[in-house]
C-alpha positions in Angstrom: 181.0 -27.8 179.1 177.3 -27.3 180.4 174.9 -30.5 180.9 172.6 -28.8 178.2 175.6 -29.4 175.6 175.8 -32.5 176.3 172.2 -33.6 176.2 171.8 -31.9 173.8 174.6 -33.7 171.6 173.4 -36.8 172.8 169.7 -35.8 171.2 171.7 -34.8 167.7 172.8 -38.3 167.6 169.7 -40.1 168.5 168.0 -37.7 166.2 170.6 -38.0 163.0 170.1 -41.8 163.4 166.4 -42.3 163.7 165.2 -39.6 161.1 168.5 -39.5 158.4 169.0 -43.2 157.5 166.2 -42.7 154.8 166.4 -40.2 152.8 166.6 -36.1 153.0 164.0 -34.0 153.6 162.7 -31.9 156.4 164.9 -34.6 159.0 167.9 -32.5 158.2 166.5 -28.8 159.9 164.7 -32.1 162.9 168.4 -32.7 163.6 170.3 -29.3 163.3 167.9 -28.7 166.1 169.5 -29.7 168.9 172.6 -29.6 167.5 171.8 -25.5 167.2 171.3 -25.8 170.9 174.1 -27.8 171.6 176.2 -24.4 170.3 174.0 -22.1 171.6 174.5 -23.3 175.5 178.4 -23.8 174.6 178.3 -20.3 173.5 176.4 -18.9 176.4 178.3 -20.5 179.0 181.6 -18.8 177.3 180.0 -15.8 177.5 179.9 -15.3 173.7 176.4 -13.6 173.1 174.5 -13.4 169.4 175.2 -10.7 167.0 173.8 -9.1 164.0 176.1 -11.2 161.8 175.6 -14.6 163.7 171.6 -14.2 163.3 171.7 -13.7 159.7 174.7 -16.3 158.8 172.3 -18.7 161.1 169.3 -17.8 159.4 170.6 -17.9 155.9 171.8 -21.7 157.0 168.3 -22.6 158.0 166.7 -21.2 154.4 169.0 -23.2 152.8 168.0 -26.4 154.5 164.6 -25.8 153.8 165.7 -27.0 150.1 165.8 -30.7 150.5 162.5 -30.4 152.3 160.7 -28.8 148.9 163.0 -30.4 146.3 164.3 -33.9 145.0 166.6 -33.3 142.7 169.9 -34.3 143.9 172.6 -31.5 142.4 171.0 -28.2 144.2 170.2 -30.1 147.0 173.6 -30.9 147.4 174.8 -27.3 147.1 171.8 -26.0 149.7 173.5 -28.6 152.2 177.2 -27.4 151.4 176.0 -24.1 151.5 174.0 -24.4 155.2 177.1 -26.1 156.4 179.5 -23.2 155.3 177.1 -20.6 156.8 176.4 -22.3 159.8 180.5 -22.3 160.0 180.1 -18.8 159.8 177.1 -18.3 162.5 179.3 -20.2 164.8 183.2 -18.6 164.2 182.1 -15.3 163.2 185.1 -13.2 161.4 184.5 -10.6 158.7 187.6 -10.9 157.0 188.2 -13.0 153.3 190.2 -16.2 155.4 187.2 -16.0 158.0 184.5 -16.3 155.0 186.5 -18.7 153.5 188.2 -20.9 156.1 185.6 -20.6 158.5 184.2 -24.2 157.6 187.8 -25.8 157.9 187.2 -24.4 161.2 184.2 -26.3 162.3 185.6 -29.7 160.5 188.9 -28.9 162.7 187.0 -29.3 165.6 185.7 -32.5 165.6 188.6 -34.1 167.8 189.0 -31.5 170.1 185.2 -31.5 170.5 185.5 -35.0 171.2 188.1 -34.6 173.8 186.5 -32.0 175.1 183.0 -33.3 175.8 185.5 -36.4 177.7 186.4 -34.0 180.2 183.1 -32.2 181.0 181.4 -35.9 181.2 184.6 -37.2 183.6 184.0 -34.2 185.4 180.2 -34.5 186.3 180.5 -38.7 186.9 182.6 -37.2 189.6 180.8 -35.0 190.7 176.9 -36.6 190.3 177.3 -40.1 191.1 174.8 -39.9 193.7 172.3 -38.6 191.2 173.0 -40.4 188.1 171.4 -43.4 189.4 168.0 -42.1 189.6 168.5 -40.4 186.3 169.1 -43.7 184.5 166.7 -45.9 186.5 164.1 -42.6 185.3 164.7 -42.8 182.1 165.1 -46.8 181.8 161.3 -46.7 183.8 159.9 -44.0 181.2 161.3 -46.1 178.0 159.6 -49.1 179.3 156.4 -47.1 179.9 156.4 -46.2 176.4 156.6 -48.9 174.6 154.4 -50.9 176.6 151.7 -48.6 176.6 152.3 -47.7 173.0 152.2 -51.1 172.2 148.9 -51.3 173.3 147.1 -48.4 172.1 148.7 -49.5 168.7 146.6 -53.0 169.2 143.5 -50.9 170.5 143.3 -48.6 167.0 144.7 -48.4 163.7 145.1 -45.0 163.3 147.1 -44.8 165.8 148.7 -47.2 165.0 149.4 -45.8 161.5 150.0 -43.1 162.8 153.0 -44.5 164.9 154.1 -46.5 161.9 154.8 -43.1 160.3 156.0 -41.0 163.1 158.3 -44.1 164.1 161.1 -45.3 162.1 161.3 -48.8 161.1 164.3 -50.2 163.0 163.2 -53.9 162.3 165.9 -53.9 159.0 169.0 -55.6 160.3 170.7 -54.0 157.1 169.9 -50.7 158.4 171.8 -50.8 162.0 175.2 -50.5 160.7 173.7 -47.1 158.8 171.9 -45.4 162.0 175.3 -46.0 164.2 177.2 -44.1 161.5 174.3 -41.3 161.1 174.5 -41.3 165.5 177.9 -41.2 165.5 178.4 -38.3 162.5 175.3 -36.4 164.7 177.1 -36.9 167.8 180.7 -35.8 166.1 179.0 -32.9 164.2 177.1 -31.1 167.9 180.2 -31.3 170.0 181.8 -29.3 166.8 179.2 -27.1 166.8 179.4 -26.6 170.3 182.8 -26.4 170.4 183.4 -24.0 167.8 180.9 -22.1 169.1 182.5 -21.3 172.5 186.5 -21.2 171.6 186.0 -20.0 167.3 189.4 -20.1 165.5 190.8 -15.7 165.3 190.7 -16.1 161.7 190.3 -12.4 161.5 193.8 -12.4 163.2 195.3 -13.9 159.9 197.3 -11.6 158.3 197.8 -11.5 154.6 201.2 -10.1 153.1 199.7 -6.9 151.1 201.3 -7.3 148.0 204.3 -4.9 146.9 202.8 -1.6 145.0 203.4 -0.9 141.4 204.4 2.1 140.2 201.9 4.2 138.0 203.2 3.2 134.8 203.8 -0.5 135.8 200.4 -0.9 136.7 198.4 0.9 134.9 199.7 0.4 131.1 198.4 -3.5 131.3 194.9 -2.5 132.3 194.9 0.2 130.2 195.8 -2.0 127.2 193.0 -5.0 128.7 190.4 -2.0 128.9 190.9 -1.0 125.1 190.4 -4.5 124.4 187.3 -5.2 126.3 186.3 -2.1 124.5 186.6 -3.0 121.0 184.9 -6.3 122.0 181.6 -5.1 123.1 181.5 -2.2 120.3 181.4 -5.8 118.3 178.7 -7.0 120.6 176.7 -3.5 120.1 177.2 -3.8 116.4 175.7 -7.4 116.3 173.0 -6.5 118.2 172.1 -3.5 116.2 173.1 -4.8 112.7 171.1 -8.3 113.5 173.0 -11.8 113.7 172.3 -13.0 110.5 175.0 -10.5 108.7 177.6 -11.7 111.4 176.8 -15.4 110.6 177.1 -14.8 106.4 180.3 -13.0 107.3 181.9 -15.5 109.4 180.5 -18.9 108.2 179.2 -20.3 111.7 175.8 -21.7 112.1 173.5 -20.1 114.8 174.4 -22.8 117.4 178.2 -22.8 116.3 178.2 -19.1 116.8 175.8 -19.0 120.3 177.9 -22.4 121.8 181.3 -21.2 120.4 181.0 -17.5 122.1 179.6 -18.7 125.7 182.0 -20.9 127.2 185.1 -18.7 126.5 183.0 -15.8 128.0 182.7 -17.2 131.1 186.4 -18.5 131.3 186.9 -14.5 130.5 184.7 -13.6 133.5 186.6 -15.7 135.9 189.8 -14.8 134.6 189.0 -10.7 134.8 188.5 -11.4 138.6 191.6 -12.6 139.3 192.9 -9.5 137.3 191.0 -7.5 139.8 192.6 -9.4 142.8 196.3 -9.1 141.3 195.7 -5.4 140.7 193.8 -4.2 143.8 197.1 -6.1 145.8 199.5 -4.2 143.7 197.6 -1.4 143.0 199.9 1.8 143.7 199.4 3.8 146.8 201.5 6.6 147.1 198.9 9.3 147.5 195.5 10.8 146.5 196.3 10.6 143.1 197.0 6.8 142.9 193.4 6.0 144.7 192.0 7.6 141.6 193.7 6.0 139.2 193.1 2.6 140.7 189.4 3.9 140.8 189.1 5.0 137.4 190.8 2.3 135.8 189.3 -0.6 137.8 185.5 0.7 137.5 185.9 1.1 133.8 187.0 -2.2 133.9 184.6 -3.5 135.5 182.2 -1.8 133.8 183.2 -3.7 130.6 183.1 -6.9 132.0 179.3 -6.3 132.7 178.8 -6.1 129.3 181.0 -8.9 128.5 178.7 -11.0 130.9 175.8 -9.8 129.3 176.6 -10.9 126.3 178.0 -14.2 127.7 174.3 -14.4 129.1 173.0 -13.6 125.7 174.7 -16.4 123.8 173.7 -18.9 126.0 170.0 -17.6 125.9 170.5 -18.0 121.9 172.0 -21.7 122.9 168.4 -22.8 125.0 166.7 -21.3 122.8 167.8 -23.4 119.6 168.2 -26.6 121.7 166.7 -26.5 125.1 167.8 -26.6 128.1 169.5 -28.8 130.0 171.0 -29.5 133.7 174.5 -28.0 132.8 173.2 -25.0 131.2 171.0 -23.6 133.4 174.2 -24.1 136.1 176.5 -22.0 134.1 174.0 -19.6 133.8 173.1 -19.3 136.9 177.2 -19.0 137.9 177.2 -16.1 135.2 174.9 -14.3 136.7 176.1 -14.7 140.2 179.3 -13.5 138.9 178.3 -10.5 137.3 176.6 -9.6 140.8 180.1 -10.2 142.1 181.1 -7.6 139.9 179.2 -5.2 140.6 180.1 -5.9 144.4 183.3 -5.2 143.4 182.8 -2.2 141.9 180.5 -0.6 145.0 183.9 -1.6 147.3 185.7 0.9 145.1 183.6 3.5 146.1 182.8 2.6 149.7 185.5 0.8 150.5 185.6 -3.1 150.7 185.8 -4.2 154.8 181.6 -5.4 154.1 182.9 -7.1 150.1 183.6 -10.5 152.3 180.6 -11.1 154.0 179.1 -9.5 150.8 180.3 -12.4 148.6 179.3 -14.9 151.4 175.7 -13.6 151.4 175.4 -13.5 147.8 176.2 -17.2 147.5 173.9 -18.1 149.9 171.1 -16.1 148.6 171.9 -17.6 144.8 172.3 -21.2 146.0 168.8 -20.5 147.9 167.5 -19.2 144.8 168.5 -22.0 142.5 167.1 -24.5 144.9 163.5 -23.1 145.1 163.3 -22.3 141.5 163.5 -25.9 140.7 166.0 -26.3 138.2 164.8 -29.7 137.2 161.5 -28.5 136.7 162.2 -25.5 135.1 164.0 -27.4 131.7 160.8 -30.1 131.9 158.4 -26.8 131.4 161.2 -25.5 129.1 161.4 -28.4 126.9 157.9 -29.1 127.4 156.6 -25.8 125.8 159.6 -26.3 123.0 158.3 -29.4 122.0 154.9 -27.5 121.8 156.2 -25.3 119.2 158.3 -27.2 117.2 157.8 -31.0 118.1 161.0 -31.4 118.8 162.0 -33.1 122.7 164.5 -35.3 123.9 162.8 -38.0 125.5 166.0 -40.1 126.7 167.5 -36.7 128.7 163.9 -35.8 130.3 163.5 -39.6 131.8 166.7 -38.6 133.5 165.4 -36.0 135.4 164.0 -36.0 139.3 160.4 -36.2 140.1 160.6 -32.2 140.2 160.1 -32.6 136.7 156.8 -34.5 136.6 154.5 -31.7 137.0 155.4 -30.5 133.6 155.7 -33.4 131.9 151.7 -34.1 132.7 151.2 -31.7 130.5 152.5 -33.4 127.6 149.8 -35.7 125.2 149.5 -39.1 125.6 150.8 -41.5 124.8 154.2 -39.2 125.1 153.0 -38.0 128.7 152.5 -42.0 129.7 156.1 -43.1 127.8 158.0 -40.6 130.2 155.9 -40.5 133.1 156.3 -44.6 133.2 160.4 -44.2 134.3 159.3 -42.3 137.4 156.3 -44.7 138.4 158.7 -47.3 140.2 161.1 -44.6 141.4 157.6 -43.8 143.6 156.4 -47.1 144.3 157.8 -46.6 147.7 157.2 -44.2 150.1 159.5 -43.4 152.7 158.4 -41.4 156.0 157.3 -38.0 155.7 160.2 -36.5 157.6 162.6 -38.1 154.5 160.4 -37.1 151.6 159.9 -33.9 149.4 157.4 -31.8 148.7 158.1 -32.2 145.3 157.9 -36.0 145.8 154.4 -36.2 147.4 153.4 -33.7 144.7 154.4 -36.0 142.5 153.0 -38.9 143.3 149.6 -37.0 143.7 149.8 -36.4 140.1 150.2 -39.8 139.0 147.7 -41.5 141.7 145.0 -39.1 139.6 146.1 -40.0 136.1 148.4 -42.9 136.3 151.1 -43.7 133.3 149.7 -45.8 131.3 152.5 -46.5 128.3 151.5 -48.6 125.2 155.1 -50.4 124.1 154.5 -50.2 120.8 153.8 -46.1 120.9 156.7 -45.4 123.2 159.1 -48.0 121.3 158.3 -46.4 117.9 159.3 -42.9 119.1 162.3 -41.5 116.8 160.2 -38.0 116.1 161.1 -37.7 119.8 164.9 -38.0 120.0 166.2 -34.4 119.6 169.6 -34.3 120.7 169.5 -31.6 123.7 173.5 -32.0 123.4 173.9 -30.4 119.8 
């Protein structure tokens, strides 16, 4: 273990605990920092040098912590972090097989002990070997510190903006209630470096793993089930063509169902057909026969027509749920599964391009997909996006429900200004304490300081009688 790992472990804790004990925002990409460079010197001194694959696995983990930074809702903030955390498992372990991609992250939580241990015996190792310089190190360091506060303490006195500026470069350590919180965030920066570092210079061989390849079918065996699943998925989308063509109002006299019974009813068991055809896939491709030429294009043929029927089933999967919003808004679980639908059909197609060129890139594929969707979802602001959705319903047809848009982040505000008063004051009003107080910049959104612009300009200014007497306002986004 270098000295630069360990500094630079030691600077991920002190980091983690002065910038993460209030909040997320740009603090998380202030500490992966150092902890980057904790791996980085690990890796160098094992002579493990940066490849293609490490850059962009790196890079796709930075993007995605770029998402708390912009945004305040909590749910796609939380997949950005998950999501950082498996590709930054990835940067550091490498691997190009399906256990690297997916156990790659096991990996990096694996190492935490051994890290530990490990960063025991490089620091045993240079106490014996540097006591005659660690003194001045410390009694250097102990001098600087005592430099800097006295001398900050002072131009503080001397000037309030620089003192204010101090106040919000500094945390506030004064809180006793907040010590017990910056030793854990220390510790867990600390812990999570020396992972890093360590995963970085001895990764786990997942690519080594071998998976039993699954016992081939013969011709008949194989190929009559998916044969018989193909016809099927056939006859379902010639239904889906003939509703589209012969309009949905014939389909909905024929069958009973109202438009939302027939939208709500078809969307859910879609997607559960979705998931369900890719395990097919997996069970086939394992078992798929492999005698000769002529097996590779059955399994070809068969498998792309497949999959070229479950496009269309995800289309119209998409399309019911767009008839869904579009009768009842939308809402936080909607625009998820959406979202997952659409990532799935890309998947799909993924598939289907590894049956042509072969699937030793589908893995890392997959992997890059996810990140790139998560990524996606994040900046798009889902929160914000079903505020301006609802917003421009209500618009149109009056109808909004107030109680579900009061539960949403402060991405949502923006569009909710655009509402008239006094409905734009009655839900702006719930988010007026949530901003009362600021916390430093390094632990606050974008989406956060934009909101609390807004409502600095026009502030929420709710009559209880107006916002109490608001029944034409309850639509029921849960219908």
């Amino acid at each position: 273990m270098t000295t630069v790992t360990l500094w630079a472990a030691l600077a991920a804790g002190l980091v983690a605990a002065l910038v993460l004990a209030e909040g997320l925002g740009v603090n998380l990409l202030l500490a992966a920092v150092p902890a980057a460079v904790a791996a980085w010197a690990a890796a160098r001194r094992a002579k493990r040098g940066p490849r293609p694959w490490t850059v962009v696995w790196a890079a796709a983990g930075l993007a995605l912590l770029v998402v708390p930074a912009l945004r305040d809702a909590g749910w796609p903030v939380f997949l950005a972090v998950a999501g950082a955390f498996a590709m930054g498992a990835l940067a550091l372990n490498g691997g190009r097989s399906w256990a690297a991609v997916l156990l790659a992250p096991l990996g990096l939580c694996g190492a935490t002990v051994p890290g530990l241990a490990w960063a025991a015996r490089g620091l045993k190792e240079r106490a014996a070997g540097t006591s005659g310089r660690l003194g001045p190190v410390l009694r250097g360091t102990g001098v600087a510190v005592v430099l800097l506060v006295v001398f900050g303490a002072l131009f503080a006195g001397a000037d309030a903006a620089f003192a204010d500026l101090l106040s919000n470069l500094v945390p506030d350590l004064e809180e006793p209630a907040d010590g017990p919180l910056r030793l854990v965030t220390f510790v867990l920066g600390v812990v999570g470096a020396l992972a890093a570092a360590r995963t970085a210079a001895a990764p786990v061989p997942w690519d080594r793993t071998r998976v039993p390849a699954g016992r081939p079918r013969g011709r008949t065996e194989w190929a009559l089930p998916l044969i018989v699943l193909t016809v099927l998925f056939a006859a379902f989308n010639a239904v889906q063509l003939a509703v589209l063509f012969g309009g949905y109002d014939a389909v909905l006299d024929k069958t009973g169902l109202t438009y939302s019974e027939y939208a709500r009813q078809g969307f859910w068991q879609l997607l559960i057909v979705t998931l369900l055809f890719l395990v097919v896939v997996i069970v086939a491709a394992r078992t798929a026969p492999r005698s000769g030429p002529r097996d590779r294009v059955l399994v070809r043929g068969v498998l792309g027509v497949l999959c070229a029927l479950a496009l269309v089933v995800v289309a119209s999967a998409v399309r019911r749920m767009d008839m869904y919003v579009d009768a009842y808004g939308l809402t936080r679980l909607r625009i998820s599964v959406l979202a997952m639908e659409f990532w799935l059909g890309l998947v799909i197609v993924l598939v289907m391009a590894a049956g042509v060129w072969g699937a030793r890139w589908l893995p890392r594929a997959v992997a890059v997909s996810a990140a790139a969707g998560v990524l996606a979802f994040g900046l798009m602001s889902p929160d914000a996006l079903i505020a301006e959705h609802n917003v421009t319903r209500y618009t149109a047809n009056g109808k909004i429900d107030r109680a579900y848009l009061e539960g949403l982040s402060v991405d949502a505000v923006p569009a909710l200004d655009r509402l008239e008063e006094p409905l734009r004051s009655c839900l702006l009003a719930e988010y007026t304490d949530e901003l009362d107080d600021a916390p430093p910049w390094y632990a606050t959104s974008w989406s956060e300081r934009e909101a609390r612009r807004i409502l600095a300009d026009r502030p929420a200014d709710p009559d209880p009688v107006s916002c109490d007497v608001g029944s034409r306002w309850e639509d029921d986004l849960y219908e």
